[in-house]
N, C-alpha and C positions, 0 to 999 in steps of 0.2 A: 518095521524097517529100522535096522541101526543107524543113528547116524554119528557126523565127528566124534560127539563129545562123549556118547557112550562108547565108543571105540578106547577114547583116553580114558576114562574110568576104568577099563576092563585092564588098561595096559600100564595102571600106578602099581597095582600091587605084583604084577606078574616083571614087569620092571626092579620090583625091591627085591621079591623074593625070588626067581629067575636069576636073573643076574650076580645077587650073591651065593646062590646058590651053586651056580656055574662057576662063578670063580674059583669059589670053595673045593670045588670037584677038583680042578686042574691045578691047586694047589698052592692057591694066594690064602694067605693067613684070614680068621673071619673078622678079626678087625679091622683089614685093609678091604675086605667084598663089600661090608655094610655102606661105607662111609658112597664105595662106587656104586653099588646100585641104589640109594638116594639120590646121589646125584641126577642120576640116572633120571629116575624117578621125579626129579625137581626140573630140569629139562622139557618133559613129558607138559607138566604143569603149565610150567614157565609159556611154554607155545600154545598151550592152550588157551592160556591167559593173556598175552601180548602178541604173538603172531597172527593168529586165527581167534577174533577176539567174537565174542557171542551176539554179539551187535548184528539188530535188526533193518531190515531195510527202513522201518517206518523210525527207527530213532536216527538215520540218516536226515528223512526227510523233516523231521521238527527240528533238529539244528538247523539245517538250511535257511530257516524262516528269519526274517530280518527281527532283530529287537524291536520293541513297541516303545515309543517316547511317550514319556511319562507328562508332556505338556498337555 
């Protein structure tokens, strides 16, 4: 079964090379497709890493836990 994150692995590079690809075609220069599909690309990331963060239910539940006094 796929899940999220190998979804986002499949769609970093298809994002880079995709994207400028397609630009490329319809006639944006390749120096101006690169720069857009990394972005692109770093977006893709970027949510993967701050939006939808890989954090598991059980490191919820060990934060929650009160500090231990060291008395």
């Amino acid at each position: 079964m796929t899940g999220y994150y190998d979804i986002v692995l499949g769609l970093i590079p298809v994002a880079l090379l995709g994207i400028t690809a397609a630009l490329t075609f319809v006639g944006v220069s390749l120096t101006a497709a690169v720069p857009i599909g990394a972005f692109t690309a770093m977006g893709i990331i970027g949510h993967a890493m701050f939006v939808n963060t890989p954090a598991d239910a059980s490191d919820e539940a060990r934060s929650a836990k009160p500090p231990l006094n060291a008395d």
